[in-house]
C-alpha positions in Angstrom: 85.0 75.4 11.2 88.2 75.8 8.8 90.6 72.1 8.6 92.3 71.0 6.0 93.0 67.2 6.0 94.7 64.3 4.2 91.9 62.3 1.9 91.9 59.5 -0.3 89.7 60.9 -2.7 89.6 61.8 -6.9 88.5 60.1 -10.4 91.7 60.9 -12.1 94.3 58.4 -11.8 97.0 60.7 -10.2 94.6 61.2 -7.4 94.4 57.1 -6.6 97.7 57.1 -5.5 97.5 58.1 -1.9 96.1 61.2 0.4 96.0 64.5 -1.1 95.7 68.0 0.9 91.7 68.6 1.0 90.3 71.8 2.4 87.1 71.3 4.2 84.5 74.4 5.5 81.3 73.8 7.9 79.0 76.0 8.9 76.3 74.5 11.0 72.4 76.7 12.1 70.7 76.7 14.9 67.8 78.9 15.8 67.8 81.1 18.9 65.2 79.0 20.5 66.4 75.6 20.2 69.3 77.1 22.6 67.8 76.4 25.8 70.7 77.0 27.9 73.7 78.4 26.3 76.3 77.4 29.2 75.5 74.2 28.4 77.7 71.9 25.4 74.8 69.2 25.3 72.3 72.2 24.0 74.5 74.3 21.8 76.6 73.7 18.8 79.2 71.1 20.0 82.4 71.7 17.5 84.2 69.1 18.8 81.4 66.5 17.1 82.3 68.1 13.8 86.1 68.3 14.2 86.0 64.9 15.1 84.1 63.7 12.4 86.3 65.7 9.8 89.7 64.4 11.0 87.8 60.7 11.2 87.6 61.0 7.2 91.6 60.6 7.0 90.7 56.7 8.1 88.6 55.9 5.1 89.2 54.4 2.3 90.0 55.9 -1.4 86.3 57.1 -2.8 86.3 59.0 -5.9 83.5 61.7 -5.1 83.9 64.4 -2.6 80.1 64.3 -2.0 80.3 60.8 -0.4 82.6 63.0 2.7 80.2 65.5 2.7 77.3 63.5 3.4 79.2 61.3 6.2 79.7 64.7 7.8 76.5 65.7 7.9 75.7 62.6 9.3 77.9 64.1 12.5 76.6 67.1 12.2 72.5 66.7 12.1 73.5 64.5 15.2 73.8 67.7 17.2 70.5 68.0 18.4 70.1 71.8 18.1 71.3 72.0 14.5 68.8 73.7 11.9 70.4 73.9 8.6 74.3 72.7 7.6 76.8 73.8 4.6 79.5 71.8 4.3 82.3 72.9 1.6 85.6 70.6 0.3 88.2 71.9 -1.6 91.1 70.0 -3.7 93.7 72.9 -3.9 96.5 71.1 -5.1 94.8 68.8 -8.3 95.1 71.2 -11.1 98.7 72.9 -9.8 97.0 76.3 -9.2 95.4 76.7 -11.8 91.9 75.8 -10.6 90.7 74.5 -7.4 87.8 72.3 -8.0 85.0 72.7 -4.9 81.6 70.9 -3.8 79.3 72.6 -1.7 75.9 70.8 -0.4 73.9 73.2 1.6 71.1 71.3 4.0 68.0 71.7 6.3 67.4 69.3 8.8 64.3 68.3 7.3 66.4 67.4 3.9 68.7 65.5 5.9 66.0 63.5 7.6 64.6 62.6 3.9 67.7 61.9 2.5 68.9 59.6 5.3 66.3 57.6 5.1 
């Protein structure tokens, strides 16, 4: 899933003043046999879940790191049962005017997850 959002996010102080543009990429696993029944949404990937949860990071508050969005979305997305493995990426395209575009990419297994969230 591709969405780019509006995100109160950044260390520098031009990024404290309001929502920037911020580019976010999921890609979320699941092996063949955790698909039991394909026609159904409560035993396959469910996009919406993620979707939702991405446009639900426009309601936070300013945080300065990118990674602290990045977990809350994993959160949504090791919620989906199925779910093996998880890659979320953000991007700031607009921070440096073009001349960079500073990115932050946290790759996950469930298993990490379930440590991590502990």
């Amino acid at each position: 899933m591709d969405a780019t959002i509006q995100l109160r996010t950044g260390c520098h102080h031009l990024e404290k003043h309001g929502p920037q543009a911020v580019a976010v990429h999921v890609d979320a696993w699941a092996p063949i046999e955790a698909i039991h029944n394909p026609h159904s949404i409560d035993e396959v990937i469910n996009y919406e879940v993620i979707f939702l949860a991405i446009r639900k990071l426009e309601d936070n508050g300013h945080c300065e790191c990118l990674e602290s969005s990045i977990l809350e979305l994993m959160a949504a997305i090791f919620s989906i049962a199925p779910v093996s493995a998880a890659t979320v990426k953000m991007q700031k395209p607009h921070v440096y005017k073009g001349q960079a575009i500073p990115a932050i990419t946290l790759s996950l297994t469930r298993e990490q997850w379930l440590r991590h969230a502990r």
